[in-house]
C-alpha positions as MATLAB code, in Angstrom:
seq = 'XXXXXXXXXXXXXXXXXXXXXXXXXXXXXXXXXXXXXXXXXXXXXXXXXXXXXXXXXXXXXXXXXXXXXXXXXXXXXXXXXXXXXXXXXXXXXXXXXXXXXXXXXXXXXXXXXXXXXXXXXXXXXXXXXXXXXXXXX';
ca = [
     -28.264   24.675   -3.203;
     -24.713   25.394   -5.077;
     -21.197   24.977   -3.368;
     -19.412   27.805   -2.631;
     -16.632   27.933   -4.441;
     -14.230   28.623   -1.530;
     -11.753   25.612   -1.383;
     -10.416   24.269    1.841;
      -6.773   24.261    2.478;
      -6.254   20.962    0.681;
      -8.494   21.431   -2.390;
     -10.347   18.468   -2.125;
     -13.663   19.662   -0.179;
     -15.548   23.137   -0.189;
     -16.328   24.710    2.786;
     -20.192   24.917    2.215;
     -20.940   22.227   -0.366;
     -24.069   19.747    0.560;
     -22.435   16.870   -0.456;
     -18.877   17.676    1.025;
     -20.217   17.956    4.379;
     -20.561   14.115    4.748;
     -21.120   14.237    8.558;
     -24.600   15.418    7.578;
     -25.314   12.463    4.869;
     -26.729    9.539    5.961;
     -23.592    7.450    3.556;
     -25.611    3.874    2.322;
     -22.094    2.730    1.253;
     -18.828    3.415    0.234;
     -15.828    2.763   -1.857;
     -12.139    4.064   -1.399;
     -13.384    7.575   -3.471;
     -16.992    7.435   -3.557;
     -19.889    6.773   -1.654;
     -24.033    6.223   -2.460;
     -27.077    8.358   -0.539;
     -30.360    8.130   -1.207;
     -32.221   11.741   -3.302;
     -33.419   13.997   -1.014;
     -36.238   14.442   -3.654;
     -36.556   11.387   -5.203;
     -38.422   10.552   -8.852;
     -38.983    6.587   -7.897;
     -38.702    4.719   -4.762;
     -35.059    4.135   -4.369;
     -33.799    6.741   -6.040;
     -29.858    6.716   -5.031;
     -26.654    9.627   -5.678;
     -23.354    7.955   -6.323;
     -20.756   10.755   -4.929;
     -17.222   11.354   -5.073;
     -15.557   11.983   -1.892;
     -13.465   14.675   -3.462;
     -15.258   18.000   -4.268;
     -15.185   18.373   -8.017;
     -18.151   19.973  -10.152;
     -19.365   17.739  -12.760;
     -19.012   13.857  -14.239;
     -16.327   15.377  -16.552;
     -13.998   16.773  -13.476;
     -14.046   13.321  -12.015;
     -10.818   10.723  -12.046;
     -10.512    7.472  -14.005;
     -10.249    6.231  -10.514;
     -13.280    7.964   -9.233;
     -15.684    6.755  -12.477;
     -14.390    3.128  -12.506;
     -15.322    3.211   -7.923;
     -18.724    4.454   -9.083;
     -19.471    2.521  -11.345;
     -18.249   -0.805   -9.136;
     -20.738    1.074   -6.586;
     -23.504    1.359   -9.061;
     -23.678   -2.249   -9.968;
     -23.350   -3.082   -6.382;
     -26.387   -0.739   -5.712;
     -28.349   -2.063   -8.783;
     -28.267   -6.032   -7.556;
     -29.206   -4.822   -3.626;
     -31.729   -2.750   -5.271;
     -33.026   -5.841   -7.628;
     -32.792   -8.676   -4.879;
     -34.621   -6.151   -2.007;
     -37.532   -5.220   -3.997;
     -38.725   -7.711   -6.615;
     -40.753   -4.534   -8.440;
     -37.681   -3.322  -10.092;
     -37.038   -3.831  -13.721;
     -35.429   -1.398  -15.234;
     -33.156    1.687  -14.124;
     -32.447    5.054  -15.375;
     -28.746    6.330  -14.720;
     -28.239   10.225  -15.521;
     -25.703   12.965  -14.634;
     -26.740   16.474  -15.244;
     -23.458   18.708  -15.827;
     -23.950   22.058  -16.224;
     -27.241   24.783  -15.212;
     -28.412   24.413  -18.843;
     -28.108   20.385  -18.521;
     -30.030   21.443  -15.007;
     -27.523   20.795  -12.380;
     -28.708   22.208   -9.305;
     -25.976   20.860   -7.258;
     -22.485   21.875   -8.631;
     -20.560   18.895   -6.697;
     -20.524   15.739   -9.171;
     -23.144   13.567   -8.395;
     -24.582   10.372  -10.457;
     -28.454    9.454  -10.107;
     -29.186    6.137   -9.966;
     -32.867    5.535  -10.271;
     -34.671    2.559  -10.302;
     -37.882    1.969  -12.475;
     -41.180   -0.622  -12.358;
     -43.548   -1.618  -14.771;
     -46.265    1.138  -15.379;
     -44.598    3.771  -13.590;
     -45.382    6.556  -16.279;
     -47.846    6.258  -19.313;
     -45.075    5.712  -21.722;
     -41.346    5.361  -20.921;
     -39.965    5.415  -24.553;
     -37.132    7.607  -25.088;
     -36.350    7.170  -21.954;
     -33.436    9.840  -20.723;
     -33.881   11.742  -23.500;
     -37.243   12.977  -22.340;
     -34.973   16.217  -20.632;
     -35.742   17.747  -23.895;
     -39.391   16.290  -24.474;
     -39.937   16.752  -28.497;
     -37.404   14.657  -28.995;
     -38.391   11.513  -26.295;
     -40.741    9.887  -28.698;
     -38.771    8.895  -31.685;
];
């Protein structure tokens, strides 16, 4: 699903986008200019989206202001994640930017996706598995 690319009147929020339509989200938590949902289609249990509030397309579009709140939100997310279920060790955190990067959703979005011991055969290379010849280095 891609936003439309039809602003609103004050730039900040498209008319159609998924994730500006935040009366439809069910919002975890949130920061002055971001907030955290959980993956509609998740990869691990817990898999969580850290949003900005304002409509902009990619990681690189967002504000100092808007990296620094999701990042505060991330590590906020990561110990309620770690003290909730006791399985977690590691995380994953990604940001696709761009349709050849495979961004699907063209609002900036950061995933946030918790990992457990044995959870696939071999987790070397970890994110750069998106381009699987070169995972196992």
């Amino acid at each position: 699903m891609n936003c439309s690319p039809v602003l609103s009147e004050n730039n900040t929020t498209t008319k159609h986008c998924v994730f500006c339509m935040t009366e439809q989200l069910n919002i975890l938590v949130e920061n002055k200019t971001v907030f955290a949902i959980r993956d509609r289609s998740p990869v691990s249990q817990g898999h969580l989206l850290v949003i900005p509030k304002r409509h902009c397309i990619d990681y690189f579009e967002m504000t100092r202001q808007e990296r620094c709140d999701s990042h505060k939100l991330i590590e906020i997310l990561k110990e309620k994640i770690l003290k909730t279920d006791t399985t977690v060790n590691g995380f994953n955190i990604g940001v696709n930017c761009g349709k050849t990067a495979g961004q699907t959703i063209f609002h900036a979005h950061i995933h946030l996706i918790p990992r457990r011991t044995n959870d696939t055969p071999n987790p070397r290379g970890g994110v750069r598995g998106v381009i699987p010849d070169k995972m196992n280095y």
